[in-house]
C-alpha positions as CSV (number, residue, x, y, z in Angstrom):
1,X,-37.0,-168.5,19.7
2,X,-38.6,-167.0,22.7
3,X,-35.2,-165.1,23.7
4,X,-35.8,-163.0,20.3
5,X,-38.8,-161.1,21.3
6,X,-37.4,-159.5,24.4
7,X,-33.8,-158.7,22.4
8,X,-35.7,-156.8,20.0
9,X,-37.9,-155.1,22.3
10,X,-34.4,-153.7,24.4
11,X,-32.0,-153.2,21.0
12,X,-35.7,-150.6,20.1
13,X,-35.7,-149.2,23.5
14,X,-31.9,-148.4,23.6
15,X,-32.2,-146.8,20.2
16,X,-34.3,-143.9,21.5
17,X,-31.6,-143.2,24.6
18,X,-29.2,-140.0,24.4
19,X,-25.9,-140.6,22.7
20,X,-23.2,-139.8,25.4
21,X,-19.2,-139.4,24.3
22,X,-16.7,-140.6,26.7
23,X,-16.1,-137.2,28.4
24,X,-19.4,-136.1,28.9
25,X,-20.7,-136.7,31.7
26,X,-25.3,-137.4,32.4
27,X,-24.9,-134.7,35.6
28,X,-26.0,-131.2,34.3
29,X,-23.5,-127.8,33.8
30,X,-23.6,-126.1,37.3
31,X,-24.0,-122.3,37.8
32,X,-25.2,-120.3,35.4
33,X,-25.8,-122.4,32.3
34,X,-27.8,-125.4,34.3
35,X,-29.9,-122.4,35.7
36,X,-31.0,-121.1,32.2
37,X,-31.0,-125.1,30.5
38,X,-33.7,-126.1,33.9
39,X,-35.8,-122.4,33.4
40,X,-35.8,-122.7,29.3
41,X,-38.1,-126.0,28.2
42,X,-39.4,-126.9,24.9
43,X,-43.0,-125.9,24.3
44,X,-44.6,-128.9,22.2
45,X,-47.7,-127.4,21.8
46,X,-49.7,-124.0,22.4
47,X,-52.4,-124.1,24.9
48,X,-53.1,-121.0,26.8
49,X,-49.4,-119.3,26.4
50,X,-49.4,-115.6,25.8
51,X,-45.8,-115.3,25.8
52,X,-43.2,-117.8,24.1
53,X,-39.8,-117.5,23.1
54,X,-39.1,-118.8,19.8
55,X,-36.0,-119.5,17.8
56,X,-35.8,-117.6,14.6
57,X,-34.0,-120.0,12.8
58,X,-36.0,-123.2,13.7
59,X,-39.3,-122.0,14.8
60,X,-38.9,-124.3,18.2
61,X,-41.0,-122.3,21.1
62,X,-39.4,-122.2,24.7
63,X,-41.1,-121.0,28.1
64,X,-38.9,-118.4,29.3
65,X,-35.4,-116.5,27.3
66,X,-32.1,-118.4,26.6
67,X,-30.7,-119.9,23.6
68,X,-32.1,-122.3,21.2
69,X,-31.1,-126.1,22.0
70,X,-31.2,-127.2,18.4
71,X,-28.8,-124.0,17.1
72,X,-28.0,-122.4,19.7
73,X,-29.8,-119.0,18.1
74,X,-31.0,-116.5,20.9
75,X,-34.6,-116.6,21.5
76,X,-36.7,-114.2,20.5
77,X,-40.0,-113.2,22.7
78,X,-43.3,-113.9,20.7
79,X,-46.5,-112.3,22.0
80,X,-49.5,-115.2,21.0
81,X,-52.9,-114.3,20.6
82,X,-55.7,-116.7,19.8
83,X,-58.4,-115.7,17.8
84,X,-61.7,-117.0,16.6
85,X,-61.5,-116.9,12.8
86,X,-65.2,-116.9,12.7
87,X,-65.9,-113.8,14.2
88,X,-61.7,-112.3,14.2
89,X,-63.0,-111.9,18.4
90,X,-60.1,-113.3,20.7
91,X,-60.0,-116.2,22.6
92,X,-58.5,-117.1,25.7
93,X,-56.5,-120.6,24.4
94,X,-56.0,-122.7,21.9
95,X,-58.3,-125.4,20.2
96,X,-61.9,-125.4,20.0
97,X,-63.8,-121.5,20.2
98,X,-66.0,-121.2,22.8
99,X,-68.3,-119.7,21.3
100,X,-68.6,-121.4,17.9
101,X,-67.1,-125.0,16.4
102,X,-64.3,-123.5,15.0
103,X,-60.5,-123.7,16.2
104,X,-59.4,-120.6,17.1
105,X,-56.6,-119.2,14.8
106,X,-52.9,-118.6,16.3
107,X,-51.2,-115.7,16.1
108,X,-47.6,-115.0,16.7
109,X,-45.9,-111.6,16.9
110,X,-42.0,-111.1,17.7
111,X,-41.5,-108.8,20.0
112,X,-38.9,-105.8,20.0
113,X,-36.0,-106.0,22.9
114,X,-36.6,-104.1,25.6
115,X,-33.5,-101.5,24.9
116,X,-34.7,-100.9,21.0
117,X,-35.8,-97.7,20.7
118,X,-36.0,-95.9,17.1
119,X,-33.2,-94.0,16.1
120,X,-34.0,-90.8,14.1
C-alpha cells in the first residue's frame, strides 16, 4: 500500500508534461522562427507594461510582435494605460493607486500599423 502514494503522485505529475508525436523533436526550430518563439512570451499578468501585443482572436498578451501561439493570429500592438478610477488621473502600474485604496483601472488601446495611413 505504501507503493500507491508515490504512483499517483508521478501518473499527476506526468499529466501536466507536453504531449510530443513521434516526429517532433523537444529541440527548438532554428533561424528565424526560434528567434521570434524565444523574443515573443506570454504575458500572464499586467504590471507596469505600456506596450503589449495581443491576439485579436483570443485576447492572450505577448511582450514583443509575432504570431499568437494558441491560433496562430498576428499580434496586434496594444498601447496600456493605467488609471485611477477615483480621480480618472494616471498611474504608473497596475494594482493598488498610489494615491488612494483603489486599483487602478486598465486600459487597452490597439494600435494602428505603422504603414496605415488614411486614404482619401
Amino acid at each position: 500500500m505504501k507503493w500507491l502514494v508515490p504512483v499517483i503522485v508521478l501518473a499527476l505529475a506526468g499529466c501536466g508534461a507536453p504531449k510530443q508525436s513521434a516526429g517532433t523533436s523537444a529541440q527548438p526550430a532554428s533561424g528565424a522562427s526560434a528567434a521570434a518563439a524565444s523574443a515573443s512570451t506570454e504575458i500572464q499578468e499586467l504590471t507596469d507594461q505600456k506596450l503589449v501585443y495581443e491576439c485579436p482572436k483570443c485576447g492572450m498578451m505577448f511582450s514583443a510582435a509575432g504570431t499568437c501561439t494558441m491560433d496562430g493570429d498576428t499580434l496586434v500592438a496594444t498601447r496600456v494605460d493605467y488609471t485611477c478610477p477615483a480621480d480618472n488621473q494616471p498611474v504608473a502600474r497596475a494594482g493598488q493607486c498610489p494615491r488612494c485604496a483603489m486599483h487602478a483601472r486598465v486600459q487597452k488601446t490597439a494600435m494602428a500599423p505603422a504603414g496605415a495611413a488614411s486614404k482619401q
